[in-house]
C-alpha positions as CSV (number, residue, x, y, z in Angstrom):
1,X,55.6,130.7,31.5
2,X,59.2,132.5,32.4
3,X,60.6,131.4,35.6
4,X,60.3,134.7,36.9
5,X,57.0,134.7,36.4
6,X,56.2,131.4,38.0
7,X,58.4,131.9,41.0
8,X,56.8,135.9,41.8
9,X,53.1,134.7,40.6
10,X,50.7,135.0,43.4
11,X,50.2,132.7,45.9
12,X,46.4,130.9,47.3
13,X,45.9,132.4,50.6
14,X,46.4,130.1,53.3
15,X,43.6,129.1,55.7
16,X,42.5,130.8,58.7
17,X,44.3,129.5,61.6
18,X,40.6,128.8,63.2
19,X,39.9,126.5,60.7
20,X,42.7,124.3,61.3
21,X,42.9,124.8,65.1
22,X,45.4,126.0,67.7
23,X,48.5,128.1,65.0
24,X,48.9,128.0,61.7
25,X,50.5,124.4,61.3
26,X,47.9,122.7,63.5
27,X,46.8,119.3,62.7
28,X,43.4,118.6,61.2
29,X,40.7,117.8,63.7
30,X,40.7,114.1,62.6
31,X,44.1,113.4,63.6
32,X,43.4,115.6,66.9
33,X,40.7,112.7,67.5
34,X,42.7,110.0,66.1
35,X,45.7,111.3,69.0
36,X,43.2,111.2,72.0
37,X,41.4,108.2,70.9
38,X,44.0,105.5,72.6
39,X,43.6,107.6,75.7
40,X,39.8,108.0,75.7
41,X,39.1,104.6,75.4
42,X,41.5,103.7,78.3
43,X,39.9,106.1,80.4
44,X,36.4,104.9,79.1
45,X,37.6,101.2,79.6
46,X,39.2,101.3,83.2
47,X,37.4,104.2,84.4
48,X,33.9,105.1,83.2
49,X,32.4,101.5,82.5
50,X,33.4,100.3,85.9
51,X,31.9,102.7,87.8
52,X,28.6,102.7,85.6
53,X,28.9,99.1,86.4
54,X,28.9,99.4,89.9
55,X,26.1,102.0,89.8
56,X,23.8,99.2,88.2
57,X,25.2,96.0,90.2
58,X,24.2,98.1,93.2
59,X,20.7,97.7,92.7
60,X,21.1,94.1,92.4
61,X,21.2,91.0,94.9
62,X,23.9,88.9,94.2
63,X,25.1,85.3,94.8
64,X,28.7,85.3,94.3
65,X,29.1,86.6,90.8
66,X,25.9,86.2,89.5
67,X,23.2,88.7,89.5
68,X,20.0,87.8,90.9
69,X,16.7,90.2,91.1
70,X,16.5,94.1,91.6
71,X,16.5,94.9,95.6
72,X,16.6,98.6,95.3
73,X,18.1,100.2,98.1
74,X,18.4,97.2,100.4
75,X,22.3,97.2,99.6
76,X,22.6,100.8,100.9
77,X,20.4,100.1,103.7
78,X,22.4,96.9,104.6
79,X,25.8,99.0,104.7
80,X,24.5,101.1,107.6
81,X,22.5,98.2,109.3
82,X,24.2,95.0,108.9
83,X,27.4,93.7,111.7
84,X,29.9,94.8,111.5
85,X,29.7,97.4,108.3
86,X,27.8,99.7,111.2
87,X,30.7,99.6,113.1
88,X,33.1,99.6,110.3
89,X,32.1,102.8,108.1
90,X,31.6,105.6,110.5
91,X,35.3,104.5,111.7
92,X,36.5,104.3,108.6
93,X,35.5,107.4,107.4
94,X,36.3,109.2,110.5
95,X,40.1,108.2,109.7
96,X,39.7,108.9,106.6
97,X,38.7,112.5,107.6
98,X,41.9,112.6,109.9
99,X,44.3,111.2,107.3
100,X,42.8,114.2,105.2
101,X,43.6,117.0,107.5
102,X,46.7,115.2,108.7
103,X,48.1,115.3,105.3
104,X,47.3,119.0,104.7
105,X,49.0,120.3,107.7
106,X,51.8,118.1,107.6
107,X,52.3,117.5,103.7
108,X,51.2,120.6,101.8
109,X,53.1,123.3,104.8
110,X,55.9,121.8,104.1
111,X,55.2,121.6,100.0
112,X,54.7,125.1,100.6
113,X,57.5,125.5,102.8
114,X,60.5,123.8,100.4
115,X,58.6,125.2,97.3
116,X,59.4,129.1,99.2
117,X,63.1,127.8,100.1
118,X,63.8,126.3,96.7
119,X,62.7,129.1,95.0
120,X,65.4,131.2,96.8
121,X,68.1,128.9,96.2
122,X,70.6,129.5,93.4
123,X,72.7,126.8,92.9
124,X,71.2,123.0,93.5
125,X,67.8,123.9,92.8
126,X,67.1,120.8,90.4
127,X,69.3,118.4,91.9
128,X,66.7,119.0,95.6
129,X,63.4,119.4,93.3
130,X,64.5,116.1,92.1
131,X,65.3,114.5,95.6
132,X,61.9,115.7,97.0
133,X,60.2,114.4,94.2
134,X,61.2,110.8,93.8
135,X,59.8,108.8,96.3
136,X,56.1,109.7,95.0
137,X,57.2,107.7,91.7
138,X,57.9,104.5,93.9
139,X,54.6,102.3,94.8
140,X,52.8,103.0,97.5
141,X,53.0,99.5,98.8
142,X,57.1,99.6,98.4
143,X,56.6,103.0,100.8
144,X,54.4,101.3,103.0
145,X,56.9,97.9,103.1
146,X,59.9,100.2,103.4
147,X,58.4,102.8,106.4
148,X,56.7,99.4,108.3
149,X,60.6,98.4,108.5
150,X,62.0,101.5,109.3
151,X,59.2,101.7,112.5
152,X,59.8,98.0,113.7
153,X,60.8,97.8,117.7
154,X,62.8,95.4,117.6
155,X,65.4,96.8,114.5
156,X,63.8,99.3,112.9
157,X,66.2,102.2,112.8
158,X,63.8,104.8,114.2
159,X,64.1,103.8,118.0
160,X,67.8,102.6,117.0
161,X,68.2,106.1,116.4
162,X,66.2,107.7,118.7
163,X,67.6,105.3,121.8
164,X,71.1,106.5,120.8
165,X,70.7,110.7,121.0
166,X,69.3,109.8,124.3
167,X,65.4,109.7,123.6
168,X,64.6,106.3,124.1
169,X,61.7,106.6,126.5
170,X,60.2,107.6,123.0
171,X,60.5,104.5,121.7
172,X,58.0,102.3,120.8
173,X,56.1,99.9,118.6
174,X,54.7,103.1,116.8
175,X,52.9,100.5,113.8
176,X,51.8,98.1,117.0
177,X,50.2,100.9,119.5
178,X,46.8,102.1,118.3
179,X,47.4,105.6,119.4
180,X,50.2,106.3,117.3
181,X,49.7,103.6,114.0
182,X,47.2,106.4,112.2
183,X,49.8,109.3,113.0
184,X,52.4,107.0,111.8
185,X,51.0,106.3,108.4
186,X,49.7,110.0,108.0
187,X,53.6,110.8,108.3
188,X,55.0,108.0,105.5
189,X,52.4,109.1,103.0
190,X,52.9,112.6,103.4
191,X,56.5,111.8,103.3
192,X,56.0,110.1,99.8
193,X,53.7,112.8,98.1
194,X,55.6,116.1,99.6
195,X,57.1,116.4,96.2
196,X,54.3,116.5,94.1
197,X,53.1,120.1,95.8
198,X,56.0,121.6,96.6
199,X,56.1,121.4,92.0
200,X,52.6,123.3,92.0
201,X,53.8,125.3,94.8
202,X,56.8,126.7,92.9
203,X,55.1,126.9,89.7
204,X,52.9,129.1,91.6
205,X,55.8,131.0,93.3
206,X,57.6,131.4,89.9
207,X,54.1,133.0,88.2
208,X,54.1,135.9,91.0
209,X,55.5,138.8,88.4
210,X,58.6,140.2,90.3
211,X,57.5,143.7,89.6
212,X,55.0,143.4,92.5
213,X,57.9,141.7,95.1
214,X,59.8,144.8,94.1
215,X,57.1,147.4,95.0
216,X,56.4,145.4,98.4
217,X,60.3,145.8,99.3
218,X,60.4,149.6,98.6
219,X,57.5,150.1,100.8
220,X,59.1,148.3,103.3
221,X,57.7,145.0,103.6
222,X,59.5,142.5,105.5
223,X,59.8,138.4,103.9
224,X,57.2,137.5,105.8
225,X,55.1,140.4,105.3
226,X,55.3,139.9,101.2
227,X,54.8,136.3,101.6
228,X,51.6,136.6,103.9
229,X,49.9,140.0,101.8
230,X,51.8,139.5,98.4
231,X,52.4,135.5,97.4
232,X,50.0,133.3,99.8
233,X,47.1,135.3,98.5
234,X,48.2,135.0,94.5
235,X,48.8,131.2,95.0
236,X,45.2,130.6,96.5
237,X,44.6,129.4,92.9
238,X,47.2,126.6,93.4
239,X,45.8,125.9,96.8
240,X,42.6,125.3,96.0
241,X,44.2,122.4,93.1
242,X,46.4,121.4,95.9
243,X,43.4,120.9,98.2
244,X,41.2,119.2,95.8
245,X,43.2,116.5,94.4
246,X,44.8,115.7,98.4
247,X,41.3,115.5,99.3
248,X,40.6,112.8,96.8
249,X,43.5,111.2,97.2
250,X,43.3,110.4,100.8
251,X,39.4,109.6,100.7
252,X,40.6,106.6,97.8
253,X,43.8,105.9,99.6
254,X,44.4,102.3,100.1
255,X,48.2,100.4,99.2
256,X,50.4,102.4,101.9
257,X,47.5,101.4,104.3
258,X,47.2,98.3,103.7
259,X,51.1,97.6,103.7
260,X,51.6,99.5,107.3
261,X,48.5,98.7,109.0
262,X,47.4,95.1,106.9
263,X,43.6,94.5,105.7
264,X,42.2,94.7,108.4
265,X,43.5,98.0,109.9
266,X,45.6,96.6,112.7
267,X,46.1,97.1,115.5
268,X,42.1,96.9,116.6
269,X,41.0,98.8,113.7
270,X,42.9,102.2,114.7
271,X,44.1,102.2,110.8
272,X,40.5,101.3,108.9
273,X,39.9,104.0,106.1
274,X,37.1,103.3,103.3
275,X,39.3,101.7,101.0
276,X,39.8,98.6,103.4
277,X,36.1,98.1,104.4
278,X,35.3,98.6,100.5
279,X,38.4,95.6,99.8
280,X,37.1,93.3,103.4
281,X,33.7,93.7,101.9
282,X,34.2,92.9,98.5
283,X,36.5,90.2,98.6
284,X,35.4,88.4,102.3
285,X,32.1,89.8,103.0
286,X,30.6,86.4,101.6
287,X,28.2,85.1,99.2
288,X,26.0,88.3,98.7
289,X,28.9,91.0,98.8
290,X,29.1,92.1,95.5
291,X,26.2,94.5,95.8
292,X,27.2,95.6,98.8
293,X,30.2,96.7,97.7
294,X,28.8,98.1,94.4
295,X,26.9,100.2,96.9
296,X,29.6,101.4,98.8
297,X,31.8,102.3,96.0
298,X,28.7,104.4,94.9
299,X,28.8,106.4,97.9
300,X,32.3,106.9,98.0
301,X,31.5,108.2,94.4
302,X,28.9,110.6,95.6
303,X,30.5,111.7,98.9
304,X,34.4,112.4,97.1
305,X,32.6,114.2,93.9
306,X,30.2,116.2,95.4
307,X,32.6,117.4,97.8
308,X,35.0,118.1,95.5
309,X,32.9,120.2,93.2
310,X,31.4,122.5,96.8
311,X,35.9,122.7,97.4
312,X,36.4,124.1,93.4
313,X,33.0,126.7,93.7
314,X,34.5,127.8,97.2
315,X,37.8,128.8,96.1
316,X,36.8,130.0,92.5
317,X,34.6,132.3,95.1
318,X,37.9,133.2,97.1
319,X,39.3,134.5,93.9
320,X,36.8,136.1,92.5
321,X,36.8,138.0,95.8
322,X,40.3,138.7,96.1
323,X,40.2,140.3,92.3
């Protein structure tokens, strides 16, 4: 065959990008699968069997670690009845209802707050992103370590400080005085997560088509006019995420807790949240505790899930609405 033939002879037409996925040059399904594998089976591993696990044990009476004979719902029964767990859960999950709201009107306003003032900034933009951002990439317990230093009376730089510019009748043990411990370590967690919605709140901020900003100004809208009427209504999609995951969040929170306030939730249990009882109860709640605790982490389950899912349906409503 001439070359020219062989070089202008017609060419098999390629498969339909459907069949081969997402674009013309998309993997094969099978190495899609083989790609997700690693991470499903971590997820499986660490995630799902555990808490399938705990769904079973909690039906169980246990004697240390092993498993005696079905008991039904006496575990869940016991976590309401026995001393002190009836003390200890409607506290804890009364501060864990605090922390919650505590953290969205002190974390997330300000999020929302740098996210607005960043994205007016021209020059340093990525250098402060980066700066806000950090400290939720350092433990939790290194936070809590660093802030329960940072709030000590005797030299702890926060009443160093505050004695100097004159304020020192404000001093005082803030970690130590049960009125102000909770506060304190609502403050130092939202100071470590601010960064990580003040990102979804300028991704938000930067999907807001200028076309409509532009209209707003030639009617005459003020800032604060197009941000109440124009942007906060267009990032109620990015609230609701926002929401969601802080809501999780501080119903499983645990390290900075237990770093500022200790296992216990010291002083005189003004710092207990549900992770704590979960770990006293697990760990020191003696020979039977294991389905106790399998119970509890159950309920946590139910209580942060179904919550969650009645948070998503509201504000998919909210959208739907504002459409």
């Amino acid at each position: 065959m001439p070359l020219s033939r062989r070089f202008f002879r017609k060419r098999p037409a390629s498969k339909s990008p459907r069949a081969r996925g997402v674009g013309t040059n998309a993997p094969s399904w099978g190495v899609i699968a083989l790609f997700i594998l690693p991470a499903f089976l971590l997820y499986t591993v660490f995630m799902i069997w555990p808490l399938v696990q705990s769904f079973y044990f909690s039906f169980f009476e246990f004697k240390g670690l092993a498993r005696g004979s079905f008991v039904g719902l006496q575990n869940f029964r016991e976590l309401f009845t026995r001393y002190p767990l009836n003390e200890q859960l409607p506290r804890a999950f009364l501060h864990n209802v605090y922390f919650f709201v505590g953290t969205m009107l002190v974390q997330n306003t300000l999020g929302l707050f740098f996210a607005k003032l960043l994205y007016n900034q021209r020059f340093g933009k990525r250098f402060f992103q980066t700066v806000y951002t950090m400290p939720y990439l350092i433990s939790a317990l290194v936070v809590g370590y660093l802030w329960s230093l940072m709030l000590n009376p005797l030299f702890g730089p926060v009443n160093r400080i505050l004695k100097a510019v004159g304020l020192g009748a404000w001093a005082r043990p803030w970690l130590g005085d049960p009125a102000t411990a909770l506060p304190s370590i609502i403050l130092a967690n939202a100071w470590q997560w601010m960064g990580f919605p003040m990102l979804l709140f300028s991704a938000g901020l930067a999907n807001i088509g200028e076309d409509l900003r532009e209209a707003a100004r030639i009617d005459g809208a003020t800032r604060w006019r197009l941000f109440w009427h124009i942007e906060l209504p267009l990032l109620l999609p990015v609230i609701g995420i926002v929401t969601v995951l802080t809501f999780i969040g501080n119903f499983n929170v645990f390290g900075i807790v237990w770093a500022m306030g200790g296992v216990n939730g010291e002083p005189a249990g003004s710092t207990d949240v549900l992770g704590l009882v979960f770990y006293r109860t697990a760990f020191r709640g003696g020979v039977d505790a294991f389905g106790l605790a399998s119970a509890l982490a159950v309920l946590m389950f139910i209580f942060i899930f179904g919550v969650s899912m009645i948070m998503v349906n509201l504000f998919r409503r909210w959208e739907e609405n504002l459409r």
